[in-house]
C-alpha positions as CSV (number, residue, x, y, z in Angstrom):
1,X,0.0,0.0,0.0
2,X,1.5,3.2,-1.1
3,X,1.3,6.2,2.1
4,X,-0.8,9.2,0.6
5,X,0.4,12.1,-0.2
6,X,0.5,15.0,2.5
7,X,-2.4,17.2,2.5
8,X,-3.6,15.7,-1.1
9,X,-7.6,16.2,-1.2
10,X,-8.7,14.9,-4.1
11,X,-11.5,12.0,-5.3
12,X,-9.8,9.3,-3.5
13,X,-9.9,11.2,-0.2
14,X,-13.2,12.6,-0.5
15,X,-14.5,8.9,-0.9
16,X,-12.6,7.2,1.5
17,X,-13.4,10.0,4.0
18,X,-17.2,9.3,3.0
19,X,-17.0,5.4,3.7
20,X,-15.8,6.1,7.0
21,X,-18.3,8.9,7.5
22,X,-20.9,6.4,6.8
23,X,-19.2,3.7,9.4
24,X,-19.2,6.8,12.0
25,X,-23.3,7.5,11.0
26,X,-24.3,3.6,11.4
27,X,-22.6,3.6,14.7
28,X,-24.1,6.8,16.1
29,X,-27.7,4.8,15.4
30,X,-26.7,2.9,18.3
31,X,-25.3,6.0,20.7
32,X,-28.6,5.4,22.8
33,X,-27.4,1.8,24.0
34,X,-24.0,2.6,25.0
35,X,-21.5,4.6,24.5
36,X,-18.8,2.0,24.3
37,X,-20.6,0.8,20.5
38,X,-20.3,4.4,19.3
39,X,-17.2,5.9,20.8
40,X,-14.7,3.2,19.8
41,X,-15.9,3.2,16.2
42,X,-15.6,7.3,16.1
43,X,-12.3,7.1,17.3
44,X,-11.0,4.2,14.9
45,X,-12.3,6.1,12.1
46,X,-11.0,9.0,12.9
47,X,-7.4,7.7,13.8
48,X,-7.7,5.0,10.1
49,X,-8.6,8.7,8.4
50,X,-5.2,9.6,9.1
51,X,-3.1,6.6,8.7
52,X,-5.2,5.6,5.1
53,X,-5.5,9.0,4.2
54,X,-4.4,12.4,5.5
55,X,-4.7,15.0,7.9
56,X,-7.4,17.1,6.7
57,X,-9.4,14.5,6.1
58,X,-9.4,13.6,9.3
59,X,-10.0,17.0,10.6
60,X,-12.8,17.1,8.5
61,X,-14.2,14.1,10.0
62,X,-13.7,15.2,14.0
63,X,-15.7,18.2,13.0
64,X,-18.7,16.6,10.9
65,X,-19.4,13.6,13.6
66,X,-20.0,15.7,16.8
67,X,-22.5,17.6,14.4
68,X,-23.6,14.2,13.4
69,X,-24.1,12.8,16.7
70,X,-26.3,15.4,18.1
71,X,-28.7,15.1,15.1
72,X,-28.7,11.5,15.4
73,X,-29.4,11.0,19.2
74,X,-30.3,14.9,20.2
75,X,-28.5,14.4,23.5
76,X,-30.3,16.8,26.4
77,X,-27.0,17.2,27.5
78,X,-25.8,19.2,24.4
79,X,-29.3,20.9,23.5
80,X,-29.1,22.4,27.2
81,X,-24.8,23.0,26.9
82,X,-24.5,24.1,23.7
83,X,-20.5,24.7,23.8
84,X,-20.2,21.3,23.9
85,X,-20.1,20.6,20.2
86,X,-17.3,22.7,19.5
87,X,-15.4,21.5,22.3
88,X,-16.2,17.8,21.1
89,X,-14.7,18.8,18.1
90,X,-11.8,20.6,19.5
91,X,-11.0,16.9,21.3
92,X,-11.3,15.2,17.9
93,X,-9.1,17.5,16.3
94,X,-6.2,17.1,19.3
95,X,-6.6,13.6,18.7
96,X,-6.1,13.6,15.6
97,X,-3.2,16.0,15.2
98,X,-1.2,13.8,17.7
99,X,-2.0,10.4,15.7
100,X,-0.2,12.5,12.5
101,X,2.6,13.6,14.5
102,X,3.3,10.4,16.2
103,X,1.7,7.7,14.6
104,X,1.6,8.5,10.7
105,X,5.5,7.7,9.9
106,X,5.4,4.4,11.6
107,X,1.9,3.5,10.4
108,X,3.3,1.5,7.6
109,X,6.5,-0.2,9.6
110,X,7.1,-3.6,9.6
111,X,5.3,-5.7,12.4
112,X,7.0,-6.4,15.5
113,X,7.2,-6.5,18.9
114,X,8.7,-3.1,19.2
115,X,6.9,-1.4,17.3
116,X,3.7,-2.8,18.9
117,X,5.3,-1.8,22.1
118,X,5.6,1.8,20.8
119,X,2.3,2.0,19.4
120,X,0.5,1.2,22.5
121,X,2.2,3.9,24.1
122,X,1.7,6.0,21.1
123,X,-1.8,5.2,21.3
124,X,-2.3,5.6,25.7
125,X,-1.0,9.5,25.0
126,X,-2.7,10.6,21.9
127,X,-6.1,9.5,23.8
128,X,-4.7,10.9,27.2
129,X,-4.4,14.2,25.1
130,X,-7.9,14.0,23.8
131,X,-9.7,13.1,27.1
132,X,-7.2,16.2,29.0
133,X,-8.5,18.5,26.6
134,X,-12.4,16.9,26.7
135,X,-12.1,16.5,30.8
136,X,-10.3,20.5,31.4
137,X,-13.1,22.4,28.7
138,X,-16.1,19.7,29.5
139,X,-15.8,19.0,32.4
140,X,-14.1,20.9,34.4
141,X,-15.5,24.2,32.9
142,X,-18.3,23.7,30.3
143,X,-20.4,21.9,32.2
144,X,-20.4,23.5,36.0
145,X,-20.3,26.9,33.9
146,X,-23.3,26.8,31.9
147,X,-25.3,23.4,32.9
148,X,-28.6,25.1,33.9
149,X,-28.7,24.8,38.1
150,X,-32.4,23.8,38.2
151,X,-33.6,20.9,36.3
152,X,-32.9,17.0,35.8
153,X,-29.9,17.8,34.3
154,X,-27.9,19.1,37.1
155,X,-28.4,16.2,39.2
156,X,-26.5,14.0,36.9
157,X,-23.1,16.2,36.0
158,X,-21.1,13.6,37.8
159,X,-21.7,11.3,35.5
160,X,-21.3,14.0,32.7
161,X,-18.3,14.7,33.5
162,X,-17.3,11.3,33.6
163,X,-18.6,10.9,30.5
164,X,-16.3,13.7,28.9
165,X,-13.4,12.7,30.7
166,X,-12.7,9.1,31.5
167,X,-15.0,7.7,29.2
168,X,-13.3,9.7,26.7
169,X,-9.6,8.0,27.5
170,X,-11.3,4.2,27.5
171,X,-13.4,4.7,24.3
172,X,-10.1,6.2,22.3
173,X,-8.0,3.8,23.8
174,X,-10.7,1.0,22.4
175,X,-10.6,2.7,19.3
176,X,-7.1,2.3,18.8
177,X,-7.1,-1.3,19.8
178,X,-10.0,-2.1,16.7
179,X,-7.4,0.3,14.6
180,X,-4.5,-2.3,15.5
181,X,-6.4,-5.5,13.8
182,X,-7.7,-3.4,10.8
183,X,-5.0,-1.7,9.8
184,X,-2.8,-5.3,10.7
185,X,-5.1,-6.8,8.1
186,X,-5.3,-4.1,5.3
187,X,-1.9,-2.2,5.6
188,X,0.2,-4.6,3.3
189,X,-2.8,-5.3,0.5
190,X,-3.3,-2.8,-2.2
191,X,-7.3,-2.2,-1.2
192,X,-5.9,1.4,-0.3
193,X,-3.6,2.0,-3.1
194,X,-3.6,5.3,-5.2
195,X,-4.9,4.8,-8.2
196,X,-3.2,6.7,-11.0
């Protein structure tokens, strides 16, 4: 499999970066039941955007699925805290920038024991960065800030908060384990080959 070209954007992106929209749309359906279905598909998508592809692609992706999301499942949470889409997407986007600075060069390296070493650890601080930046704007500020203090809603920041923060750090770090097997089983097959 030939690595794309930095910051290319042309057909091949755009479709690529549609299929794994449409993965990321089918998984939302299911947001409702748990978020341990959706969150680790988001996450692998966004993180197989930029190994398969590039970085704007998967830019474009961590700002198009918390959109997505809310119009899929209209979470009460984010209709009452509307600042929460754009910090959403701010988490997407620092996990994403830190996959392409230290994951995209060794995305296509040989298989080994080192270098699944490193990629775990790799993988433990891009989604430590994500759920930092998700639990310090969320959490930590979003949420106590403008959660209205009457209503049904207040009762449950805890969870929240948790939800923003630690689930955040498990669901990427799922993610990244489902990237592991797929990109194990497509990385060395010409399925993602440019096609010239």
């Amino acid at each position: 499999m030939k690595e794309t070209k930095k910051g290319k954007f042309g057909a091949r992106e755009i479709a690529f970066t549609a299929l794994l929209l449409a993965v990321c749309l089918v998984s939302q359906l299911f947001k409702n039941m748990s978020v341990y279905i959706t969150g680790p598909v988001i996450n692998a998508c966004l993180v197989l955007a930029v190994f398969a592809v590039n970085l704007p692609c998967a830019l474009c992706l961590s700002i198009i699925t918390p959109v997505t999301a809310f119009l899929i499942t209209g979470a009460p949470v984010m209709s009452a805290v509307p600042v929460l889409i754009p910090l959403i997407m701010l988490g997407n986007c620092v996990l994403v920038v830190c996959v392409f600075l230290l994951m995209k060069r060794d995305a296509y390296a040989k298989e080994s024991v080192k270098t699944a070493v490193i990629y775990v650890i790799k993988a433990v601080i891009c989604s430590g960065a994500k759920a930092a930046v998700m639990g310090l704007t969320i959490s930590l500020w979003a949420l106590p800030t403008f959660l209205p203090m009457e209503g049904p809603l207040r009762k449950n920041i805890g969870v929240f908060q948790n939800t923003f923060s630690i689930v955040q750090l498990t669901t990427a770090l799922i993610g990244f384990a489902y990237v592991y097997v797929i990109w194990a089983a497509v990385k060395h097959t010409h399925i993602l080959d440019k096609q010239d």
